[in-house]
C-alpha positions as CSV (number, residue, x, y, z in Angstrom):
1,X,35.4,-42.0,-296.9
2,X,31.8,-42.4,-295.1
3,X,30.3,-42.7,-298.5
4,X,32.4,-45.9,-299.3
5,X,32.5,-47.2,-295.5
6,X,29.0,-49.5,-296.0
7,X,30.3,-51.1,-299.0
8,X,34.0,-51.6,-297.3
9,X,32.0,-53.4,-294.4
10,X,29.6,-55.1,-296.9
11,X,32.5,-56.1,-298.9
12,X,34.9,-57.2,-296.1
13,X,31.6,-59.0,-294.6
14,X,31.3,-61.4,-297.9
15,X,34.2,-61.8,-298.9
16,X,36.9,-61.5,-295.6
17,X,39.8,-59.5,-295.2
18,X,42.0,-59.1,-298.3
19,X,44.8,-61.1,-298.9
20,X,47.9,-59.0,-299.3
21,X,51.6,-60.3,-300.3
22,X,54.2,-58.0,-298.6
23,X,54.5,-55.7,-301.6
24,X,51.1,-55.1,-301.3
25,X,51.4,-54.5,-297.6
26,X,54.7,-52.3,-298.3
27,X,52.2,-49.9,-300.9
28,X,49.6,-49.6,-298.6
29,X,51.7,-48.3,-295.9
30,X,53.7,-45.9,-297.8
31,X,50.6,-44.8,-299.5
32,X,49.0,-44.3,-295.7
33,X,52.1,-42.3,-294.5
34,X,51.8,-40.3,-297.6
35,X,48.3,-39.3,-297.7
36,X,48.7,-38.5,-294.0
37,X,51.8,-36.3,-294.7
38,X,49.5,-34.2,-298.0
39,X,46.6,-33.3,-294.8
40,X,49.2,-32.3,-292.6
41,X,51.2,-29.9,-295.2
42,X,47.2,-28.8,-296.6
43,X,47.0,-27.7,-293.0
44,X,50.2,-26.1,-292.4
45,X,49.6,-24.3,-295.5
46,X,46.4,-22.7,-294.7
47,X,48.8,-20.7,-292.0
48,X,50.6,-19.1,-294.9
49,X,48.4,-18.6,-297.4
50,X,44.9,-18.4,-298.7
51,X,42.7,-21.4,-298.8
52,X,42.1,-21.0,-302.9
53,X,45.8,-21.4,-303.1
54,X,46.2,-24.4,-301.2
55,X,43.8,-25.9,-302.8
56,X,45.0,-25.4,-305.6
57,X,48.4,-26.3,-305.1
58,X,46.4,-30.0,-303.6
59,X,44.7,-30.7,-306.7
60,X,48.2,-30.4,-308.8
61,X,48.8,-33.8,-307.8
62,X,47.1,-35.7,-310.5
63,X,48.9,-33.9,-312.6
64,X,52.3,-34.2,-311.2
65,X,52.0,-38.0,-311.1
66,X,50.9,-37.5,-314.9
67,X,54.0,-35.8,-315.9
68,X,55.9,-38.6,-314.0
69,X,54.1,-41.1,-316.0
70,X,54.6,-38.9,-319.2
71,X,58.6,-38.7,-318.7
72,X,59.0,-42.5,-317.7
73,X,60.0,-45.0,-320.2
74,X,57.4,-47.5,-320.9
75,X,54.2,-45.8,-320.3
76,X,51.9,-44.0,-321.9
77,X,49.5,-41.3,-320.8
78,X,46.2,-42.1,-322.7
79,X,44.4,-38.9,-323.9
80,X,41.2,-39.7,-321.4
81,X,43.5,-39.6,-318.5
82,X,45.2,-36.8,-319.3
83,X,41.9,-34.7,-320.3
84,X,40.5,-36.0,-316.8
85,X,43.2,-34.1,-315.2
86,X,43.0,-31.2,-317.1
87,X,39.5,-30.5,-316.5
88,X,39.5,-31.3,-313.2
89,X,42.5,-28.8,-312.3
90,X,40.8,-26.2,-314.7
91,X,37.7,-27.2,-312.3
92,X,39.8,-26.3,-309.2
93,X,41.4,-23.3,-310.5
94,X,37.9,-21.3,-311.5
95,X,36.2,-22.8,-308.5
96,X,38.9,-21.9,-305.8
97,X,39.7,-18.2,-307.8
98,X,36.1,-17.2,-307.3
99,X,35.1,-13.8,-306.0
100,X,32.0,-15.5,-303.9
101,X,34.4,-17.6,-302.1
């Protein structure tokens, strides 16, 4: 988040605050609870287990929402998105199941 704070000020600065309608308002605190909630159970975890496994069990997100988007009617899980995933958890996996760690 520090990376993307001088263009959030730069941006804000220009243009003003955001306009938000009360479904946007609604998203962005549920979405604020619920980011809050994954650091608080990443940090619990780290009590019961090893950090390579809670990280790992972090980065399954993306591909939990994907299999929510897979098994819902209407949409579609393009083939980019879905290899992004799958490289990036692949990406976790080795990283966090090295023996240098």
């Amino acid at each position: 988040w520090m990376l993307m704070l001088p263009f959030c000020i730069y941006s804000i600065r220009k243009h003003g605050w955001p306009e938000l309608n009360v479904v946007q308002w609604c998203t962005f605190l549920l979405t604020t609870v619920f980011f809050a909630h994954c650091c608080a159970c990443f940090s619990l975890a780290l009590d019961y287990t090893t950090v390579g496994n809670v990280v790992i069990l972090t980065n399954t997100q993306s591909l939990i929402l994907l299999a929510g988007k897979f098994f819902s009617p209407g949409d579609q899980v393009l083939p980019m998105e879905a290899l992004g995933a799958i490289v990036a958890f692949t990406g976790t996996v080795l990283c966090s199941k090295d023996a240098a760690l």
